[in-house]
DOLONU-841805 format. One record per residue: x, y, z of N, C-alpha, C in turn; residue in one letter. Coordinates in steps of 0.05 Angstrom, whole numbers, padded with zeros to 5 digits, always signed. Layout:
N
XYZXYZXYZa;...
% end
This chain:
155
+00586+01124+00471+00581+01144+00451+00577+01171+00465x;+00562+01171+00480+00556+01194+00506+00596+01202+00517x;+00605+01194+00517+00630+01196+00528+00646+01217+00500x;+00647+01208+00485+00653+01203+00463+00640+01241+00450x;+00619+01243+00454+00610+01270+00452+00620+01289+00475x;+00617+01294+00496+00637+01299+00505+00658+01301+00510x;+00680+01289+00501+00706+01289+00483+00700+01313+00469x;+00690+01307+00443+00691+01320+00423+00678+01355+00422x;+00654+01360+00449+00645+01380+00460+00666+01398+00473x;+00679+01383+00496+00707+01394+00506+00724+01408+00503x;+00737+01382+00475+00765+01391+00449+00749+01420+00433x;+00723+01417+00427+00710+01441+00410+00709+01465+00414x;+00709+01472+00454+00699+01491+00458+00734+01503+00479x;+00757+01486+00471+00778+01500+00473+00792+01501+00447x;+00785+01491+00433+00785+01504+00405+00783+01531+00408x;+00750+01533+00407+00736+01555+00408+00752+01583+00422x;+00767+01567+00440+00781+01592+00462+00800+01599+00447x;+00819+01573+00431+00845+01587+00432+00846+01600+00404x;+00825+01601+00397+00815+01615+00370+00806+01645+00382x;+00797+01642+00398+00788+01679+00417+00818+01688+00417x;+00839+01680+00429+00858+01678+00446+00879+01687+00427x;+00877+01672+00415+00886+01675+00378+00877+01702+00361x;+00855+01705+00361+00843+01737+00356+00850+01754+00368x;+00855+01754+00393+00862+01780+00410+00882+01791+00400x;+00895+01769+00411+00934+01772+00413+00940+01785+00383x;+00919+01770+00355+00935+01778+00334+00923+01814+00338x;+00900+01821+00344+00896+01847+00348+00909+01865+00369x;+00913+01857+00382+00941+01866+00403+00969+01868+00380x;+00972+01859+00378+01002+01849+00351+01001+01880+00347x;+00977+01876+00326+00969+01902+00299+00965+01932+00322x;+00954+01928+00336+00959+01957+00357+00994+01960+00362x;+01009+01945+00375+01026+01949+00384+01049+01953+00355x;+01045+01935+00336+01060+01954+00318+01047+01970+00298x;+01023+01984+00306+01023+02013+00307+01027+02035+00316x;+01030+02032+00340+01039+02045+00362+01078+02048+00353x;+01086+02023+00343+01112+02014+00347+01120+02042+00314x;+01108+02028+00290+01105+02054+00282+01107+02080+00282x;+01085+02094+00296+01080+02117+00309+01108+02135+00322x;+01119+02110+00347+01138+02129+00355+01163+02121+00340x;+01162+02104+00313+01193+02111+00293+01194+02128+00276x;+01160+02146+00263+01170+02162+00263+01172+02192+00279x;+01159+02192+00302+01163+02213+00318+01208+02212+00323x;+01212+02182+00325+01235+02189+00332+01254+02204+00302x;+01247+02193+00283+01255+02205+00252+01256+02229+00256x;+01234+02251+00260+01224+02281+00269+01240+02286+00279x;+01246+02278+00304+01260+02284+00323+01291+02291+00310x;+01306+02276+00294+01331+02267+00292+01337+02282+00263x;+01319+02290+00253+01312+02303+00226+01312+02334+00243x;+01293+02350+00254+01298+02371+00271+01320+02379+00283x;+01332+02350+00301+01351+02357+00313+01386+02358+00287x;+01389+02348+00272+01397+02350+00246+01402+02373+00236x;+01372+02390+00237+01379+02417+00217+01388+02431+00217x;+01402+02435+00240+01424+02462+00252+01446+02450+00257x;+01457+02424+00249+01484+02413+00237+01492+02412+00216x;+01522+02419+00218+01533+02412+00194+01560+02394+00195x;+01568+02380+00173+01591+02369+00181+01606+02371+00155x;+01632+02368+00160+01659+02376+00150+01671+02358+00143x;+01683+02348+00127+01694+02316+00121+01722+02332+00107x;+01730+02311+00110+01766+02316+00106+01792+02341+00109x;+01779+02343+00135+01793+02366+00144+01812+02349+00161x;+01849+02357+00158+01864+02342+00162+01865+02332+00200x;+01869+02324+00216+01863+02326+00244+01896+02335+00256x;+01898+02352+00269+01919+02358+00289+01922+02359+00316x;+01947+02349+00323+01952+02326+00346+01948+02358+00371x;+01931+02343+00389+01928+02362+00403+01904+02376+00400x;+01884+02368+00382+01862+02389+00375+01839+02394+00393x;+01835+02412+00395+01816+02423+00420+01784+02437+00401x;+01769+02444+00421+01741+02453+00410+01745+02480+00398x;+01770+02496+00408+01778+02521+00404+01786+02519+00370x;+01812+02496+00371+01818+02498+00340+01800+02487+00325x;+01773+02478+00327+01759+02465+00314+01737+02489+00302x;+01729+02506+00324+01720+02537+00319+01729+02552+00302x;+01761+02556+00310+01776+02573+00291+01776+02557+00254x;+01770+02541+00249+01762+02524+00228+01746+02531+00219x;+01723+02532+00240+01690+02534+00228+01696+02570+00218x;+01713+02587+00239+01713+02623+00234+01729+02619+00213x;+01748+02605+00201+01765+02615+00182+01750+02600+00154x;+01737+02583+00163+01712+02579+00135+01700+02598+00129x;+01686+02610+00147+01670+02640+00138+01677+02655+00132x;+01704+02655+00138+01723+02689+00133+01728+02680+00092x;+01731+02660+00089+01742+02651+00063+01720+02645+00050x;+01696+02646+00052+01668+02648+00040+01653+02682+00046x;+01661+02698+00061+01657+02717+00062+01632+02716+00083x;+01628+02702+00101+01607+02701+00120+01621+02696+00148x;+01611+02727+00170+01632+02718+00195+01613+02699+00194x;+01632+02680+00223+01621+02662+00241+01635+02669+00272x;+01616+02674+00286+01620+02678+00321+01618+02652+00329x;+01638+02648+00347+01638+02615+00362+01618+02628+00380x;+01592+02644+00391+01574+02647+00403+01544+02630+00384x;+01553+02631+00355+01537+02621+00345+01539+02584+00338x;+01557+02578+00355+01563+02546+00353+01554+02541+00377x;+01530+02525+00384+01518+02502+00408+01547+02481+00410x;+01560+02470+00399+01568+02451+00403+01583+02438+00372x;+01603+02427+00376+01618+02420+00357+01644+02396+00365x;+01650+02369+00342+01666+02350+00355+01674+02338+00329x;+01696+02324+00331+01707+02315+00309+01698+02279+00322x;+01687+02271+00297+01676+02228+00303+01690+02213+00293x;+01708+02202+00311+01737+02189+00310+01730+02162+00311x;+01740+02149+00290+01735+02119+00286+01751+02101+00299x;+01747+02090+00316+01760+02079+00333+01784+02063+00326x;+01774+02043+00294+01784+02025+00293+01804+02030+00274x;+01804+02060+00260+01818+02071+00251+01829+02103+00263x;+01836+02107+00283+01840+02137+00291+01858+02152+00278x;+01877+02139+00258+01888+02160+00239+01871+02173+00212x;+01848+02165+00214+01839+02178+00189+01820+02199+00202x;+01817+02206+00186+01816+02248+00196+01778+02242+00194x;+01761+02239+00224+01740+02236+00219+01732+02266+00208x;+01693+02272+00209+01689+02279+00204+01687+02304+00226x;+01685+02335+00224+01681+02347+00244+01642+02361+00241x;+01632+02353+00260+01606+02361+00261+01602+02386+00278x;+01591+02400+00266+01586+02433+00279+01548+02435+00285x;+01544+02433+00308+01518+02449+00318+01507+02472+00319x;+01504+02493+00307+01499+02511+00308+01477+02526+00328x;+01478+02549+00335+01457+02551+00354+01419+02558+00335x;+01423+02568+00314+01405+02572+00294+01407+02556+00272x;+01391+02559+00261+01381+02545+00224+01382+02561+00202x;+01379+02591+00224+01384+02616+00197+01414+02608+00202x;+01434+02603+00210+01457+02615+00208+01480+02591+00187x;+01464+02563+00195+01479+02550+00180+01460+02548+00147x;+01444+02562+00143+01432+02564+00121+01444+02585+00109x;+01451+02607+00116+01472+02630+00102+01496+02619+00095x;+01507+02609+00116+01535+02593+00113+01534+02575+00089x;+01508+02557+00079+01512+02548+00057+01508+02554+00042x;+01488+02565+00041+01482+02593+00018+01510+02602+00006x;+01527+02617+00030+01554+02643+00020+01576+02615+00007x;+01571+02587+00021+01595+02565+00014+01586+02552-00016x;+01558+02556-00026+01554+02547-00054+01551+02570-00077x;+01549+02602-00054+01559+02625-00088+01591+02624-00087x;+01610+02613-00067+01637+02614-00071+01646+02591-00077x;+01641+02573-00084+01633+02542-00106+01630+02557-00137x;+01612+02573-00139+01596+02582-00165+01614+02600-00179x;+01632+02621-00154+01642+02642-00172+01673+02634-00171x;+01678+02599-00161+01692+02595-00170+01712+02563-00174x;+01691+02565-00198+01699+02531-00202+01727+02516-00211x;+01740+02535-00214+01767+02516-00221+01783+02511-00187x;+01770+02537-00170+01783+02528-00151+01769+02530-00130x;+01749+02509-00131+01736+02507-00102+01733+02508-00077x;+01717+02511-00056+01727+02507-00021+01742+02484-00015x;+01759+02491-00012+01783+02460-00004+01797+02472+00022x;+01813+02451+00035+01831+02449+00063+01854+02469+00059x;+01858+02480+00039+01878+02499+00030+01872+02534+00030x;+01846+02531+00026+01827+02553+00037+01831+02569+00058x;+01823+02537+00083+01821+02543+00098+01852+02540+00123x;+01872+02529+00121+01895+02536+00129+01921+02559+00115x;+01908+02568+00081+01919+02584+00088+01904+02615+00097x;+01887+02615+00106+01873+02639+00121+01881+02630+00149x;+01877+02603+00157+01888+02609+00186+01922+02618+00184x;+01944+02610+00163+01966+02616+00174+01972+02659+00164x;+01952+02664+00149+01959+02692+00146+01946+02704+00171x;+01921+02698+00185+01911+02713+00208+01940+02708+00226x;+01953+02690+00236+01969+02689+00248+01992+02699+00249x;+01994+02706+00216+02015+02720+00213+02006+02750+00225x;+01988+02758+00206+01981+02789+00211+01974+02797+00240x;+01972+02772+00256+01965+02784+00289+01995+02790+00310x;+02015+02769+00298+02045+02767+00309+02058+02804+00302x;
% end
């Protein structure tokens, strides 16, 4: 019987442990996905911030050969046809996101701007020239035929 309580003293008091052991860890858990938390949304912030001084362009046709230059002249001949210059001094960075699995369809072109005032004017001047004129909206026709008249008028 003496044997027998000890057994049962033993089994009790690693119980006892893996019940500690058991507490921790689940309080460890609850820290670590708070923490885990914490930095998803610091990284959200982050990607939201880094976000606000982009803009992107969807269905602008792609041409063979296209460089960062004609991708600029895009973004300047948008502004010229909304009535807002644009300086390629005021673009950080800009790239067209080519779908691999489809590379004939005309990704999207994403423009970085170096400010937040500047692509906030830009949408501003691109939704009063939406407004003052709705039967014929900003479209790809806009904007190639202002690139083919600058070209003309510079020849």
């Amino acid at each position: 019987m003496h044997k027998l309580q000890a057994t049962v003293d033993f089994l009790s008091s690693k119980y006892d442990d893996v019940l500690e052991k058991l507490a921790y860890l689940e309080h460890e858990r609850k820290s670590a996905l708070g923490y885990f938390w914490t930095l998803e949304e610091k990284v959200e912030s982050l990607e939201k911030n880094s976000k606000s001084s982009c803009l992107e362009i969807r269905n602008v046709p792609k041409t063979s050969g296209e460089t960062k230059e004609g991708l600029i002249n895009i973004v300047e001949t948008i502004g010229i046809a909304v009535n807002n210059e644009i300086h390629a001094n005021e673009v950080r960075d800009m790239y067209r996101i080519i779908n691999n699995s489809k590379p004939e369809n005309n990704g999207p072109i994403t423009i970085e701007f170096s400010s937040v005032i500047t692509i906030d004017k830009l949408h501003t001047n691109v939704k009063k020239y939406n407004r003052a004129n709705r039967t014929n909206r900003l479209n790809t026709s806009h904007i190639y035929f202002t690139i083919i008249y600058l070209r003309k008028s510079f020849n």
